[in-house]
N, C-alpha and C positions, 0 to 999 in steps of 0.2 A: 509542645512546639509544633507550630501548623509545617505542614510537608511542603517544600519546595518542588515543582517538575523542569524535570528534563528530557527533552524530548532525542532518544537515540536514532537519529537519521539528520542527511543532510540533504533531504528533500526539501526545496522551497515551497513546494504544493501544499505537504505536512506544514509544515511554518503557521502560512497562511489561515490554515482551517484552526487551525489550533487559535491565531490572534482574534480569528471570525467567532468566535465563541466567548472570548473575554477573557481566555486563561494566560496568568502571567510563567512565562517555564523560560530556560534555557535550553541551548543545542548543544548537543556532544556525540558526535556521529557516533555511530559502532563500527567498529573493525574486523568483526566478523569475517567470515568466509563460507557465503551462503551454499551447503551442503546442495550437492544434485538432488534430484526428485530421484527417489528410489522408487513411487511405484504408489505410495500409500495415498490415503484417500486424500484430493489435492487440500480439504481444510484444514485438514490436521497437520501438512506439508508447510501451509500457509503459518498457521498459529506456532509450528516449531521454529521457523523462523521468524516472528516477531519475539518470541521469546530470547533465543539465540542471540537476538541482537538488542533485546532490553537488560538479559543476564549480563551483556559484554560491559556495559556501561555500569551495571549496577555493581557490578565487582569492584569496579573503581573506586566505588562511593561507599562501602561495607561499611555497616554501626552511623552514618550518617540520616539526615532526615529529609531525603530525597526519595521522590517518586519517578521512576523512570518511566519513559512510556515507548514501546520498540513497534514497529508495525512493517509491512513486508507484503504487496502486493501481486497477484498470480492471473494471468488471463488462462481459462482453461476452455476448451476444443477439442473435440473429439477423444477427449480423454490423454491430450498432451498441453502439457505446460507451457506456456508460454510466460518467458520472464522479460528483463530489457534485451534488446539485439546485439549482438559483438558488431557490427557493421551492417552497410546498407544492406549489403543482398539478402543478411539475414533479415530485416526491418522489413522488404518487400515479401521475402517469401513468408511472412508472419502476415500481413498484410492483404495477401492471395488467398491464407487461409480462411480470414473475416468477411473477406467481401461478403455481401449479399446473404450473410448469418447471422443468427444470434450466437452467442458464446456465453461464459460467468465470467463476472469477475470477483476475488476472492482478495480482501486482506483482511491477513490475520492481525490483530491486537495485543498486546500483553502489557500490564503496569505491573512494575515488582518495586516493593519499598526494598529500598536499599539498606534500612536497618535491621527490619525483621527477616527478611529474604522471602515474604510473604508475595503470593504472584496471583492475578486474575488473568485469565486468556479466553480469546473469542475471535470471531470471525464476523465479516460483514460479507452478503453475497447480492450480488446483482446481476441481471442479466440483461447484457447490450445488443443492441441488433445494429446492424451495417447495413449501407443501402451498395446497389452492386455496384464495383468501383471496376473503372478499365484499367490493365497495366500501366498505359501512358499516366493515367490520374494517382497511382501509387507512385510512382516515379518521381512523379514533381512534389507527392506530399514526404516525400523520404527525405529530398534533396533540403525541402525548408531545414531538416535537421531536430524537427520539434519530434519524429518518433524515438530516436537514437535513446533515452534514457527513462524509455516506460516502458513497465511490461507492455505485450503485446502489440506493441510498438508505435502507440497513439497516444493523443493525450486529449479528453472527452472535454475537458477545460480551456482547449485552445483552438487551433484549427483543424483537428481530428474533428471537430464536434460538426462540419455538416457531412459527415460520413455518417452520424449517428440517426438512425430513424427513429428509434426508441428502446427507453428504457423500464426495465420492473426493477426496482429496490431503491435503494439510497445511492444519490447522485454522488454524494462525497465519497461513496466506497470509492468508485471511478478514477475518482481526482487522488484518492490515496490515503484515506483514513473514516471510516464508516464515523461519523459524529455520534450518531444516536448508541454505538455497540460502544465508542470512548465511555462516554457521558455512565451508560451504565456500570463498566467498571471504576471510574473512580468514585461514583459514589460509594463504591464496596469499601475507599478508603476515605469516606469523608468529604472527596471535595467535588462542590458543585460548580459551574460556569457561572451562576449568579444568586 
């Protein structure tokens, strides 16, 4: 019986890149409770939570023939994590830390079939650079509301992106799901995009 996917997040971004590639899947967020960063190296931080939150969904589905797919996005800086902001001030003071740097950014991946409990996990890493931004121009990019629910409190997909001067790695890490690091784990279970 071929595997159904579902994708554990209620990321529209994820949605998106997922339709951009041809895969038919359903959504079913996870309910997780993304564990603090204790310290460890940020990709391994990264990839325990996509897994965390591909296992939340796949418990649901135990002996079924569903493939989960969970993914969990990290901007990393001077060796501190940045995830989405609680509020503006934090969105700005995240914001002061980019200007005019590069940073990584890091998500992690995980597919686990839900019958076997069988799991592939990896990482997508990019590295973004900022052009230098004045407080006034973080202000008014805060206020749009488009940093409030991305890590490091942009979104390279909308109008964060002419902050961006440039990037090394895969653009879709950025956006919230590295295509080419997917692609190779599902084929570990069989399914191609076309």
């Amino acid at each position: 019986m071929p595997k159904s996917l579902i994708l554990a997040s209620a990321s529209p971004r994820r949605e998106e890149l997922l339709a951009l590639i041809g895969l038919k899947f359903t959504v079913e967020p996870s309910l997780v409770k993304e564990p603090a960063f204790s310290g460890e190296e940020p990709a391994e931080y990264a990839k325990k939570l996509a897994d965390l939150k591909a296992g939340d969904v796949a418990d649901r589905y135990q002996g079924s023939s569903k493939l989960i797919i969970g993914a969990d996005t990290i901007v990393i800086i001077d060796g501190e994590v940045l995830g989405k902001p609680a509020d503006e001030r934090e969105a700005e003071s995240m914001l002061k830390k980019l200007t005019g740097r590069t940073h990584e950014v890091i998500t992690g991946v995980a597919v686990i079939d839900a019958d076997t409990g069988s799991r592939e996990i990896d990482a997508g890493r990019t590295l973004v650079t900022f052009r230098a931004m004045a407080d006034a121009e973080i202000r008014r990019y805060v206020k749009t509301g488009e940093p409030m629910d991305k890590a490091g409190a942009y979104g390279i997909q909308g109008l964060g992106a002419i902050n961006i001067t440039r990037i090394e790695g895969c653009y879709f890490n950025v956006v919230g799901l590295p295509l080419p690091t997917l692609a190779g784990l599902l084929k570990k279970f069989g399914i191609t995009p076309w």
